[in-house]
C-alpha positions in Angstrom: 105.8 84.6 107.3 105.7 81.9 109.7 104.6 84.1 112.4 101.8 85.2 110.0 100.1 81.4 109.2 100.5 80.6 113.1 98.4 84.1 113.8 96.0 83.0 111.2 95.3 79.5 111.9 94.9 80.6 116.1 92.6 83.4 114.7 90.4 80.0 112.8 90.5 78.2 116.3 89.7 80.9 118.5 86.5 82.0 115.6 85.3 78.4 115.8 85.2 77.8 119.7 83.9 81.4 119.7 81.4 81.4 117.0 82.2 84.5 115.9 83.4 86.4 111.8 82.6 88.6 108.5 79.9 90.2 106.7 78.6 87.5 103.9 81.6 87.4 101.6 80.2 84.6 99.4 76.5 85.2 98.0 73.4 83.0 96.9 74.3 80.4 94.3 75.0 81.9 90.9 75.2 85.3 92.7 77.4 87.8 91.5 78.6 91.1 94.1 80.5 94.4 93.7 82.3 95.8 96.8 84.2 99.0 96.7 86.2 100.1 99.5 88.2 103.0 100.3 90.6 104.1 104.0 92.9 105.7 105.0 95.2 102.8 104.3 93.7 102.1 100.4 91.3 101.0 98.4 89.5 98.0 96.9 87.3 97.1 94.3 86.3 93.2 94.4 84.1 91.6 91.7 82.8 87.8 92.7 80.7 85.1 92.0 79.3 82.7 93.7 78.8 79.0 92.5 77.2 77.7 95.2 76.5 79.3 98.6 79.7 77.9 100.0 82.2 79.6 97.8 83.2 82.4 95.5 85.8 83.8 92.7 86.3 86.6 92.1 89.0 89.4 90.9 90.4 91.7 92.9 91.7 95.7 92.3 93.8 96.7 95.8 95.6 100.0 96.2 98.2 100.7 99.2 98.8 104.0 99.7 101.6 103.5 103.0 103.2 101.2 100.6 102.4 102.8 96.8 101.6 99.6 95.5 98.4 98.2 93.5 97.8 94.7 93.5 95.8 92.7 90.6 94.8 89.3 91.2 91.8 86.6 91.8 90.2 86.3 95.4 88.9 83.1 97.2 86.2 82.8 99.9 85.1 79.7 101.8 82.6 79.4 104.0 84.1 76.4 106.2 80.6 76.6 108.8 77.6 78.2 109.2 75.8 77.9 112.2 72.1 78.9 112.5 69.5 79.3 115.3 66.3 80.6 115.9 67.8 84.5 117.2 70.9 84.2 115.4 73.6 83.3 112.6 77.3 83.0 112.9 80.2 82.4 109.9 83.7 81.3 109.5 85.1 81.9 106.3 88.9 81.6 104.9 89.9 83.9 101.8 93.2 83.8 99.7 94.4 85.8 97.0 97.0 85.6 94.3 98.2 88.1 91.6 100.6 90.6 91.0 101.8 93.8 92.7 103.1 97.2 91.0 104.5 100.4 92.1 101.4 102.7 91.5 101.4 106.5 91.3 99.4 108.0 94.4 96.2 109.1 93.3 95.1 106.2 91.0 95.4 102.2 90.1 97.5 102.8 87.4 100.8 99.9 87.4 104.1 101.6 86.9 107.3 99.1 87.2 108.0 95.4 87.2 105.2 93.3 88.2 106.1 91.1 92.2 104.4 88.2 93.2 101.6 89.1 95.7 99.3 87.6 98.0 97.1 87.2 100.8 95.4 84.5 103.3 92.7 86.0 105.9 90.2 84.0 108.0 87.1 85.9 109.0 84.2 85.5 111.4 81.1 87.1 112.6 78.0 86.3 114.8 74.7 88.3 114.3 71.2 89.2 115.9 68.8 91.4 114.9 69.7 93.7 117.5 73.8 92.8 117.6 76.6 92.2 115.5 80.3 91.0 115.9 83.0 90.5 113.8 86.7 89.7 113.7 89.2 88.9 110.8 92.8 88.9 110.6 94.8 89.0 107.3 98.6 88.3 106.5 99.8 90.3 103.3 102.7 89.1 100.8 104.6 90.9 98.1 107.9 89.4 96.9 110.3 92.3 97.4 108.7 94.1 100.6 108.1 92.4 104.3 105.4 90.8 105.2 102.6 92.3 106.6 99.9 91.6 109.1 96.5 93.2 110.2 93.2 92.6 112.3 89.9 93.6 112.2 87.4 93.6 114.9 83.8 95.1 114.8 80.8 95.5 117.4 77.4 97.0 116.1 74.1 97.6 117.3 70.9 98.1 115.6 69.0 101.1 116.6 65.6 99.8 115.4 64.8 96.4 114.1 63.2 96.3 110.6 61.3 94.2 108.8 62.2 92.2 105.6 62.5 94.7 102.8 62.6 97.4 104.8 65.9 99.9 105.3 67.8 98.4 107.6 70.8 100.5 110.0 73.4 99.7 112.0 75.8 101.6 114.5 79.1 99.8 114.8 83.0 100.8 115.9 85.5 99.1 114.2 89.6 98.8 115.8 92.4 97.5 113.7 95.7 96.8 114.3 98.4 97.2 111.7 101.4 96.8 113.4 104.1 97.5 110.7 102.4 100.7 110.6 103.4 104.3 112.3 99.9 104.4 114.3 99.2 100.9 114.9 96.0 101.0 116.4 92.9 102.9 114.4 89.3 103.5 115.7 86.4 104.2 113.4 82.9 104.3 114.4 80.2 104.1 111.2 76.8 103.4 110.1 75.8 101.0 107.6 72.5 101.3 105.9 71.3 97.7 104.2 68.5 97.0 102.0 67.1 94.8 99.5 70.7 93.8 97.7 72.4 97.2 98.7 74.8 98.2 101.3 76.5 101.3 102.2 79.2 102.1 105.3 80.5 105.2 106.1 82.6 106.5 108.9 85.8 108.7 110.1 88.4 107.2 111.8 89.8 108.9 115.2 92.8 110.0 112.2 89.9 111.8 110.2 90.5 109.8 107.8 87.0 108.8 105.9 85.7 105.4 105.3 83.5 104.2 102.8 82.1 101.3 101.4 79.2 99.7 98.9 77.9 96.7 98.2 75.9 95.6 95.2 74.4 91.6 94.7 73.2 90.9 91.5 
């Protein structure tokens, strides 16, 4: 675990001298946001709102299917520094989450067995243009009974066209992580994310074939 929080807080200084981390995890004040998920390594279904624009709560539905375990808890997010120029916006945010972890049968969320104490911590960054984007995050994973684990995220994208405000907005990105407790550590998966108004969609097939999707929703 050690290991982990060193990993994490060198991921916050290298994001901060960098300028670069993730995709707007807390919203407008008093805004609320779905995001569903789903990998080849799980899925997610996270529920927030935001206070103010520099935090939000939210709960949080994870499913692993290398481990068969679903995790119930609350989720989180701080931004810790924007930084805004004419061309440009970058982000650092730092998310934890607390809860409980199950068995789970292999097909749903449903718990089965005694609950474990379960967590996470994850710092995030990203640095965008209307033409580029760049992100990196890095997340240590803990559930009382199983060993630790560790994973990192990194994304490049490119828009193909610029649009205006309100208009349907696309992006081509490649995203590389690195689960290292896992039997291929290393998975590519280029996508396309289509944005508008207050809805996103991802999708994407890692060089596994496995499919990846995602959706957004702000309210």
């Amino acid at each position: 675990m050690r290991k982990i929080y060193c990993t994490i807080l060198g991921a916050f200084l290298v994001s901060l001298m960098s300028l670069s981390v993730t995709a707007r995890p807390v919203s407008y004040p008093g805004g609320w946001t779905l995001i569903w998920n789903t990998t080849g390594v799980g899925d997610s279904l996270l529920f927030h709102y935001s206070p103010t624009a520099k935090y939000s709560l939210g709960g949080l539905v994870e499913r692993n299917r290398d481990l068969n375990t679903v995790f119930y808890g609350g989720q989180y997010t701080r931004l810790l520094k924007r930084w805004n120029t004419r061309d440009s916006q970058a982000n650092l945010y730092f998310t934890s989450g607390l809860g409980a972890a199950f068995n789970s049968g292999t097909d749903d969320f449903t718990p089965n067995g005694n609950a474990q104490i379960a967590g996470f911590l994850k710092a995030s960054a990203d640095w965008e243009t209307r033409r580029l984007f760049t992100s990196y995050s890095v997340r240590g994973n803990f559930v009382d009974t199983i060993p630790d684990r560790f994973e990192q995220v990194a994304r490049l994208g490119v828009a193909p066209y610029v649009a205006d405000y309100g208009e349907l907005h696309t992006w081509l990105m490649v995203e590389i992580a690195h689960r290292p407790e896992n039997e291929d550590e290393f998975s590519v998966t280029p996508l396309v994310r289509f944005f508008k108004s207050r809805f996103m969609f991802e999708a994407g097939i890692s060089d596994r074939g496995e499919a990846r999707l995602s959706a957004t929703v702000r309210f």
